[in-house]
C-alpha positions in Angstrom: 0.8 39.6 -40.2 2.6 40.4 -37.0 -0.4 40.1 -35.4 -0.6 36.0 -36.7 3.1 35.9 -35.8 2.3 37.1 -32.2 -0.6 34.4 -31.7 1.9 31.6 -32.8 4.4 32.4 -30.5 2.0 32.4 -28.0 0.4 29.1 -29.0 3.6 27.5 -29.3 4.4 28.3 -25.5 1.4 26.4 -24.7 2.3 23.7 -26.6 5.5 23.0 -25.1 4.4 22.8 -21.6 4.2 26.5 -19.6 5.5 25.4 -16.4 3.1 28.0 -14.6 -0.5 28.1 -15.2 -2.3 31.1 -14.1 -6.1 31.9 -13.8 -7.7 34.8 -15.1 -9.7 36.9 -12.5 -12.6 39.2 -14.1 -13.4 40.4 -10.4 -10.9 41.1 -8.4 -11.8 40.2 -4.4 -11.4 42.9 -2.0 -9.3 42.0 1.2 -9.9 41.1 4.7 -7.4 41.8 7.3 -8.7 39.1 9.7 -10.9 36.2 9.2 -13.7 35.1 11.6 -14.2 31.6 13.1 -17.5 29.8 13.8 -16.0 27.0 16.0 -12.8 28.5 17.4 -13.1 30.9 20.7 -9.9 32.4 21.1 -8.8 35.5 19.3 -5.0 34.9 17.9 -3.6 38.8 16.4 -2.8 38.9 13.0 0.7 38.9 11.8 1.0 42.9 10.6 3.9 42.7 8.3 3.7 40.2 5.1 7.5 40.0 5.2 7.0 38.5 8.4 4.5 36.0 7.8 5.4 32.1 7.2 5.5 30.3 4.3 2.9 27.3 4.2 3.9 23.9 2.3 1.1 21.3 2.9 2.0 18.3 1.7 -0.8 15.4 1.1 0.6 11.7 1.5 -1.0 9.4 -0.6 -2.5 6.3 1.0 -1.1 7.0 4.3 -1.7 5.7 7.7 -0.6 6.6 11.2 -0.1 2.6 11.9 3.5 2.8 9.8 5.2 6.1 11.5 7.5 4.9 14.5 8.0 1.6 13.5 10.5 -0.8 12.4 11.2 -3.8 11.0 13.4 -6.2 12.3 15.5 -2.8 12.9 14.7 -1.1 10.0 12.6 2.1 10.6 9.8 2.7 8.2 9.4 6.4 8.3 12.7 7.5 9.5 12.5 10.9 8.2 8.6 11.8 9.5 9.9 9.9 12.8 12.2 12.0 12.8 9.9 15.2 11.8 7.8 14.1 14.6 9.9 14.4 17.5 10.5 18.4 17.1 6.5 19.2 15.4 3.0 18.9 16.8 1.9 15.5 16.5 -1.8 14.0 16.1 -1.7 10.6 16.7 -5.4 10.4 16.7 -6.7 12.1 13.5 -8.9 10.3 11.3 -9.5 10.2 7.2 -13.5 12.1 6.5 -13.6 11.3 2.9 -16.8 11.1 0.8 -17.1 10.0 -2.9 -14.0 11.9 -3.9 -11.1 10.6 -2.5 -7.9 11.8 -2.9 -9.4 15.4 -4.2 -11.6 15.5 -0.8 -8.4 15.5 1.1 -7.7 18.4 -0.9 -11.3 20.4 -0.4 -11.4 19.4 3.3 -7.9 20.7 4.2 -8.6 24.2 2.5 -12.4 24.8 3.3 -13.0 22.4 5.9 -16.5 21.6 4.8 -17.7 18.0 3.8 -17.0 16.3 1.0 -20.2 15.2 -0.8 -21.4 11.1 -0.5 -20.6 8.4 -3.0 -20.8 9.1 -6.2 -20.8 12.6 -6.3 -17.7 14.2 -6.3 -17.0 17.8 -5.0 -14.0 17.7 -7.9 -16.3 16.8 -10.1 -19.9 17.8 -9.5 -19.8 21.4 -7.8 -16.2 22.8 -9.7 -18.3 25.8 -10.8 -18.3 27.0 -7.4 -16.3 29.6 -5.4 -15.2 28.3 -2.5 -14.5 30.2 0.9 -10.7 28.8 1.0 -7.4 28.8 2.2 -6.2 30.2 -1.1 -8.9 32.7 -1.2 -8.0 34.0 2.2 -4.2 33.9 2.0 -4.5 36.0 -1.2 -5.9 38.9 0.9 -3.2 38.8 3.1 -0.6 38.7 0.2 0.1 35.3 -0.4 0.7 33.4 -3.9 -1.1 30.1 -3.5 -0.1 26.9 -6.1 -0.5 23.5 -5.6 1.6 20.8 -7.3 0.9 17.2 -9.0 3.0 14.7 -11.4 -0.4 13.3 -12.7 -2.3 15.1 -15.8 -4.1 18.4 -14.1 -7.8 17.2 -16.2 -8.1 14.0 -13.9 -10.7 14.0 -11.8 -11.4 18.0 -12.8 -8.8 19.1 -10.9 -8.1 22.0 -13.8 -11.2 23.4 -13.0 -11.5 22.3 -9.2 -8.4 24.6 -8.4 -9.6 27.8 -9.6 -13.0 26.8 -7.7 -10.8 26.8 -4.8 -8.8 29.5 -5.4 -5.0 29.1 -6.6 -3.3 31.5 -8.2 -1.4 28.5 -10.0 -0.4 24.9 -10.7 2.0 22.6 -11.9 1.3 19.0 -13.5 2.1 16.3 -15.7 3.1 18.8 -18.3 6.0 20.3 -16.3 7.0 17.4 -14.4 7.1 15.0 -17.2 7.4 11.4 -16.9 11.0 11.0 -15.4 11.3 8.0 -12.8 7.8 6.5 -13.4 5.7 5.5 -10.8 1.9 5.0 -11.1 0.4 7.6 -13.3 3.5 10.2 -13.3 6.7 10.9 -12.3 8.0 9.9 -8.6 7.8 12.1 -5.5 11.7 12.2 -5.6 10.9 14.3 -9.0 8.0 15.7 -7.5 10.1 17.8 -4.6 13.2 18.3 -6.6 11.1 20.6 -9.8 9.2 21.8 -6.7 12.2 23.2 -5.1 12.5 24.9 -8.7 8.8 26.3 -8.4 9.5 27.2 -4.9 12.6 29.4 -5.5 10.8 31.2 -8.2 7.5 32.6 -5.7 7.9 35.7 -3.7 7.5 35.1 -0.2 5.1 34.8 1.7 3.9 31.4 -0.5 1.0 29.1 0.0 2.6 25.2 -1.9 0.1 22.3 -1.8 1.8 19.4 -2.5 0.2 16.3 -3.7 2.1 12.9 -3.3 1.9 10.1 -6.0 4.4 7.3 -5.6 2.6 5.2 -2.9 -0.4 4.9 -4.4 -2.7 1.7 -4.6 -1.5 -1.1 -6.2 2.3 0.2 -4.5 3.8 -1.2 -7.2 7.2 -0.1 -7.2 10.4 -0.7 -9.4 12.8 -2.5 -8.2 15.3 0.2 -8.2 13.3 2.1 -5.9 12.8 -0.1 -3.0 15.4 0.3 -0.6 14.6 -2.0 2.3 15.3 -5.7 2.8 11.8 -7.2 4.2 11.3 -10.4 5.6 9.8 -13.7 3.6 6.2 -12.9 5.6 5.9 -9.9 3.6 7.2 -10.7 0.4 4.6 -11.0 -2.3 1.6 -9.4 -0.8 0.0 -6.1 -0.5 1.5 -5.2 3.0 5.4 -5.9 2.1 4.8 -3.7 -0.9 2.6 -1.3 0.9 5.7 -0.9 3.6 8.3 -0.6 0.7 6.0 2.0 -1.1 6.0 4.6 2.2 9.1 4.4 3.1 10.0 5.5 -0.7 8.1 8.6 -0.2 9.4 9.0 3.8 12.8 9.1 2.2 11.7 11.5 -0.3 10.2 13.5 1.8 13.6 13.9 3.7 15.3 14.8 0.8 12.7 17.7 0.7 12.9 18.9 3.8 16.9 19.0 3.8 16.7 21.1 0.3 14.3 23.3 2.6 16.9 24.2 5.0 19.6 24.5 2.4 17.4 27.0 0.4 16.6 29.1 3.6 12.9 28.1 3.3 13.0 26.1 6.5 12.9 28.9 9.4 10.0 31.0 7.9 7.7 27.6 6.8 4.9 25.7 8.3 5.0 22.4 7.0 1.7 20.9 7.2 1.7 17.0 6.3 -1.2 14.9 6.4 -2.6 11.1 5.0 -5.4 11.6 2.3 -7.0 8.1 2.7 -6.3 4.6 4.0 -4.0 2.8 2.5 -4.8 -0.6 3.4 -8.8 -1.1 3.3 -10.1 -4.1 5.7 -11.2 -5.3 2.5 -7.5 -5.7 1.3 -6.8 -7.5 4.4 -6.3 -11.5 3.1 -4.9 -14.1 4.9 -1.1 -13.1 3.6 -1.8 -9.5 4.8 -3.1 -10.4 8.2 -0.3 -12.5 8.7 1.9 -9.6 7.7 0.3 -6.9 9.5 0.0 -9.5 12.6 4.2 -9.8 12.2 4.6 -5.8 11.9 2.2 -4.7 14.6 1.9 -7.2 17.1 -1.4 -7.4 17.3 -4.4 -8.0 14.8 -5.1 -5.1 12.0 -8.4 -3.6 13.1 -10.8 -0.6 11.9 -9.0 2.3 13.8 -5.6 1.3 11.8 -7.4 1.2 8.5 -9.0 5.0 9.6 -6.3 6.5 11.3 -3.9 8.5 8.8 -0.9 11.3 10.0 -1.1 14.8 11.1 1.9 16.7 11.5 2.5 20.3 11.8 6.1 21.7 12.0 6.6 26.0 12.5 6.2 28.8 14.6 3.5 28.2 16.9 2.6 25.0 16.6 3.2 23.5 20.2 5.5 20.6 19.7 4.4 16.8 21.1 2.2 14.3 20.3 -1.5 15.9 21.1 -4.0 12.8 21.5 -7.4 14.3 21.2 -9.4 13.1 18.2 -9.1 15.0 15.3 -10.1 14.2 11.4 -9.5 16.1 7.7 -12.1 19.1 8.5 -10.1 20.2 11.8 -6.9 21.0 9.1 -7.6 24.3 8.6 -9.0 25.3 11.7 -5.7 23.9 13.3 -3.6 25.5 10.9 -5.1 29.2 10.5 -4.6 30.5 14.2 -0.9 29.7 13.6 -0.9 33.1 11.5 -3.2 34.8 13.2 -6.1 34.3 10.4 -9.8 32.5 10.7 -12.5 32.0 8.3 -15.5 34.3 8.2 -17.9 32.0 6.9 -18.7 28.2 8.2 -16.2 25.5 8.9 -17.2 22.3 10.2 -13.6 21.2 11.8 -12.1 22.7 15.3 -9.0 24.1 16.4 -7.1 20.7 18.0 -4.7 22.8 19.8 -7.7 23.4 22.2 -8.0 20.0 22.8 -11.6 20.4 22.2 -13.3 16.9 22.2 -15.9 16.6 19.4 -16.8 13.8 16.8 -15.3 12.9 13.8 -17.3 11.8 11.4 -17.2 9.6 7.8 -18.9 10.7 4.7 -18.7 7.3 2.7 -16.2 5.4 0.6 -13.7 4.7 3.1 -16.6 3.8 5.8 -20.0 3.8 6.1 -21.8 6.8 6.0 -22.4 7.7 10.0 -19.5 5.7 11.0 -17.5 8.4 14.2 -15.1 8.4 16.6 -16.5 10.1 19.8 -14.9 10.0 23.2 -12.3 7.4 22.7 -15.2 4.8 20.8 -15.2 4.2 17.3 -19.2 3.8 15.9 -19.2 1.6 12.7 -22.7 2.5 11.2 -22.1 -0.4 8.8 -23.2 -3.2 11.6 -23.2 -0.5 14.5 -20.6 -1.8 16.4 -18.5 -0.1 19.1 -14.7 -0.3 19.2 -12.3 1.3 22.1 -9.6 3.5 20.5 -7.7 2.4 23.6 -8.2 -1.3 23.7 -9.3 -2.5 20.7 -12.1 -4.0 22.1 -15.5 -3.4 22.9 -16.6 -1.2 25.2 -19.1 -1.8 28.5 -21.3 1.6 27.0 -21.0 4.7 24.9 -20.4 7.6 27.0 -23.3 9.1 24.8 -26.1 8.4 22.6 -24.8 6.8 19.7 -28.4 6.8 17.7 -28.8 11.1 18.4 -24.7 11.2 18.0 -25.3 9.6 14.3 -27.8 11.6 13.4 -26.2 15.1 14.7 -23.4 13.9 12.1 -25.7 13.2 9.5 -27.6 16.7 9.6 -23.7 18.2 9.8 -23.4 16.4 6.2 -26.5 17.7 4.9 -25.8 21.5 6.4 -22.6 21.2 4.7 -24.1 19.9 1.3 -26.7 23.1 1.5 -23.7 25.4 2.0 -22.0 24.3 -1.0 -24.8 24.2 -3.4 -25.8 27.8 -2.2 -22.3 29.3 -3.1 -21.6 31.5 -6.0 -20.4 30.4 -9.4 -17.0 30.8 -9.3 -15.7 33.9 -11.7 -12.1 33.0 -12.2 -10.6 30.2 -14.3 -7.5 28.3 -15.8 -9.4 27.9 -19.0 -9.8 25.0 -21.2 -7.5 23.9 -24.0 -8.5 22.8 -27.1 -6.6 21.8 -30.4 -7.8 23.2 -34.1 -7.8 20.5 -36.0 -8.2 22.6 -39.3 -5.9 25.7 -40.6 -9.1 28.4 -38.6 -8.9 31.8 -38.9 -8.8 34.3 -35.9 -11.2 36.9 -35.9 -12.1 40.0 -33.2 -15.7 39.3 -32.7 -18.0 36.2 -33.7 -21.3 38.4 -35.2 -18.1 40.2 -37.2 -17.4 37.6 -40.2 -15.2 40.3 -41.7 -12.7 41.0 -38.9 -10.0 38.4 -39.4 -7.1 39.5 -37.7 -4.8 36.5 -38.1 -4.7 32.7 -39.3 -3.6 29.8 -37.3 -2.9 26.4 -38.7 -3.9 22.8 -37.5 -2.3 21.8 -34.4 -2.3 25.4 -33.0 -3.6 25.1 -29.3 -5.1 28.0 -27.4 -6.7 28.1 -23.8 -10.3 29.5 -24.3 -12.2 31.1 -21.7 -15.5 31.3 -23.6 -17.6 29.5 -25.8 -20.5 30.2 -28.5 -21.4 27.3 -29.8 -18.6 26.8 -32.5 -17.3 30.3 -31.6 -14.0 30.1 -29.1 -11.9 33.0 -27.4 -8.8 33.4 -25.6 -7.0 36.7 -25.3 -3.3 37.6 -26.0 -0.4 38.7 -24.0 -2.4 42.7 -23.8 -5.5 41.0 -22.7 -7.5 41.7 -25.7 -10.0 39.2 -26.5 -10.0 37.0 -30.0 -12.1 34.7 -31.4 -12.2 31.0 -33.5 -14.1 29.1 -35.4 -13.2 25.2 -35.3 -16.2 22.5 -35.7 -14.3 19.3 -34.8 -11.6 20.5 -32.2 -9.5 18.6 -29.5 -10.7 19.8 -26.3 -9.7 18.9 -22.7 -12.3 17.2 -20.6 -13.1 15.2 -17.5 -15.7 12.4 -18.2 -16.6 8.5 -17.5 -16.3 6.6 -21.0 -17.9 3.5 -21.4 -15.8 0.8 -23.4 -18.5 -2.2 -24.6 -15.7 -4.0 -25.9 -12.0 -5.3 -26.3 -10.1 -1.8 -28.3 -6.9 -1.1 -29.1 -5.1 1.8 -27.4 -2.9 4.3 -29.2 -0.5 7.3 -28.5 -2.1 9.6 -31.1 -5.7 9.5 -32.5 -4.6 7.2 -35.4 -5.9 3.6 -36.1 -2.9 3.2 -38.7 -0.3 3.7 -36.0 0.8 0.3 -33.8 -0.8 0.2 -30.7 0.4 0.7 -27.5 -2.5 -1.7 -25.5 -5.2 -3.4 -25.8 -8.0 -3.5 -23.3 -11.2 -5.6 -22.2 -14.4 -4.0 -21.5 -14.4 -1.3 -19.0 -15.2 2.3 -17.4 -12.5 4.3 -18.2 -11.7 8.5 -17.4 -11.3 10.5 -20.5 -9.1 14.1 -20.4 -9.2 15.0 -23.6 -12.1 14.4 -26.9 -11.8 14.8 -30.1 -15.4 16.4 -31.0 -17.6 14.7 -33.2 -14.8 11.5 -34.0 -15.9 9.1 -30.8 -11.5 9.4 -30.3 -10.6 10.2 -26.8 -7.3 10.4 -25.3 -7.7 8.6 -21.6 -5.8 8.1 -18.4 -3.7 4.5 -18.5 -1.4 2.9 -15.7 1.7 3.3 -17.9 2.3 6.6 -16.9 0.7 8.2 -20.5 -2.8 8.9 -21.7 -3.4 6.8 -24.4 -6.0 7.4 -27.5 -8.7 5.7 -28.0 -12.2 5.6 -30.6 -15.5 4.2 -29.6 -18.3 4.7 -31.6 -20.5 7.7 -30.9 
């Protein structure tokens, strides 16, 4: 009996929310002192002392572009707080988005491998999360570090539950700790997002990895009224650029707010704060007639391919040379940029350089954002979509390439492919957050499947558990000692990440219950499903209100 009472307890902690979620590790790694690099030359000594080494807080600005920072309008600065970032930080005011078929997540592999993301529609979130991935986590656990990353939206979308352990963090915190306080998009605001992150923050032992992932300026940049501080001029009212503008200088001014809780916490001094754009913001394809006159009003000039490419670098701390550095750089130099700074380097392949070496190499685009192919070489922009030429300098076509552009393209191509064979040649991964299902049936808890007789403990309908391992209707999940127990359940609730396909208008609801009123209705559509309730055809799916909604199409 006080074993049953001991699993409840435990269950019900689940339930409300943990605000940590922690792998489990059945192979500890053993630590390397000091990490090799393939594409940087110069040896940098390791810090010696982990009290002496920096804290790193990378923080991933959603939809960004370089085109916005140190600019106003009609007096009013967009970015006033990353302007202001800027002018004491190393600056790279010609960095680039490499994105495949992933997105925002291949902002997130690139800046803590710095290997390709795979091409459209494969997603390294998605399709190669059973991996372990050399990584900035990884590495920075040998050397002491705690590593967690931090997002308002639900940690299943897009796989990220199990992409994180593939990568290597000790932790995360989502949807279910930040709650849905101050809306925006599909979770809370960044403003929420940095304050409960100062909360995490205070809690870590230092030296701390912190991967933040930004929300509120996300694509449609629909933002409430009460959140949009600026007064904007008629030529940008109703259209995608005037609330594009109001949507980044939301998250500038959160971002502020961060930073000033930094200093007030003593994190400040001993961080390197590592911001960077995950992906264009304003596609050409966005670009109407409204827009171009907007953009035309706010730049000064026509919007053009190297504005909808070009997102921010930024690197503030120890070591980082301040100034604005104007070599071209993209998302796979991150790491290589970043690691020297403490004295660390990878041991196995990267595919980015070190950009304080000002070493001139090309930057290439997987897909989604650009064509596959597309680079920006020696001051030239290739578009392998109509293989056009575009000056970074003028805007404007250039007399000649400095180079070969059909050998350059093909070089970049073979890079993708090398990259793709190192993935798909790595180890499956031997650490995980689990996977958490719901009994929908009173199920007994037992100490070993082929032992029918050892029942240890009932748990009732409702109970959730995370399991770790499963045969066929057999699940287990261990206890606060570590020991290992077992359930039965044929029809549970269990967490996924998949691509439902809705045939027809359905009603949406907040629990798996036709009887309750609904909260939406919806035409026929693709939609992304994060939990199923096995063997009903109900599954609870992601929803621009903020919630995950359920949902029951036929099997």
């Amino acid at each position: 009996m006080k074993t049953g009472l001991f699993l409840l307890m435990l269950v019900v902690i689940i339930v409300s929310g943990c605000s940590e979620h922690v792998y489990v590790e059945e192979q500890q790694v053993e630590p390397v002192a000091v990490i090799e690099s393939v594409n940087n030359a110069e040896e940098v000594d390791a810090v010696e002392s982990h009290a002496n080494r920096p804290n790193i807080i990378a923080i991933q600005l959603e939809a960004f572009q370089t085109f916005v920072l140190n600019r106003s309008v009609r007096g009013t600065e967009i970015t006033p707080n990353l302007n202001e970032l800027i002018r004491d930080s190393a600056y790279f005011s010609n960095f680039y988005l490499q994105n495949g078929g992933g997105s925002t997540s291949d902002a997130e592999f690139m800046m803590n491998t710095s290997l390709h993301p795979f091409k459209f529609p494969q997603s390294v979130a998605v399709d190669a999360a059973d991996k372990r991935f050399p990584s900035l986590p990884r590495l920075l656990g040998a050397q002491g570090y705690h590593s967690t990353t931090l997002h308002v939206n639900n940690v299943m979308f897009w796989n990220r539950k199990n992409f994180y352990s593939a990568l290597g963090f000790d932790s995360y915190y989502d949807k279910a700790y930040f709650g849905l306080e101050d809306l925006v998009a599909s979770g809370s605001s960044d403003r929420v997002l940095f304050e409960k992150g100062m909360d995490v923050l205070e809690t870590l032992d230092q030296p701390f990895y912190a991967q933040f992932v930004t929300m509120s300026s996300h694509y449609p940049y629909s933002l409430p009224k009460n959140m949009k501080s600026m007064k904007l001029p008629e030529v940008y009212e109703g259209n995608l650029v005037g609330n594009y503008l109001h949507a980044v200088h939301y998250v500038d001014a959160a971002i502020g707010e961060f930073i000033e809780a930094l200093k007030a916490n003593d994190l400040w001094d001993n961080t390197i704060l590592v911001l960077y754009g995950d992906h264009s913001g304003l596609q050409m394809k966005f670009v109407k007639e409204q827009e171009e006159a907007a953009l035309e009003d706010f730049l000064g000039r026509a919007y053009d391919k190297v504005d909808a490419l070009q997102v921010p670098f930024i690197i503030h701390g120890s070591g980082a040379t301040a100034g604005e550095h104007t070599m071209a750089g993209g998302h796979l130099d991150m790491l290589p940029t970043v690691l020297p700074l403490l004295g660390l380097r990878m041991d196995t392949p990267v595919f980015g350089f070190d950009l304080f070496t000002n070493a001139d190499h090309p930057v290439a685009i997987r897909s989604s954002f650009a064509e596959e192919g597309t680079f920006v070489y020696r001051n030239v922009l290739y578009d392998a979509a109509d293989g056009s030429l575009l000056s970074i300098e003028t805007r404007e076509a250039p007399m000649e390439a400095a180079f070969n552009v059909e050998e350059e393209k093909q070089r970049q191509l073979q890079r993708f492919r090398q990259s793709d064979d190192i993935v798909r040649a790595l180890p499956t991964k031997d650490d995980s957050f689990g996977t958490d299902i719901e009994l929908t049936e009173p199920s007994d808890v037992y100490e070993s499947p082929e032992d029918p007789q050892s029942i240890v403990a009932s748990l009732p309908a409702g109970t959730v558990i995370t399991t770790f391992r499963q045969q066929g209707e057999w699940y287990s999940f261990y206890d606060d000692d570590g020991k290992e127990h077992w359930v039965r359940t044929l029809n549970p609730i269990q967490e996924v990440f998949k691509l439902v396909e809705l045939p027809h208008r359905a009603k949406l609801f907040s629990e798996p219950n036709e009887r309750l009123k609904p909260r939406l209705e919806i035409g026929k559509q693709t939609l992304y499903a994060l939990k199923e309730w096995k063997g009903t055809g109900w599954y609870q799916v992601s929803t621009w209100l903020g919630e995950e909604l359920w949902i029951q199409i036929a099997p």
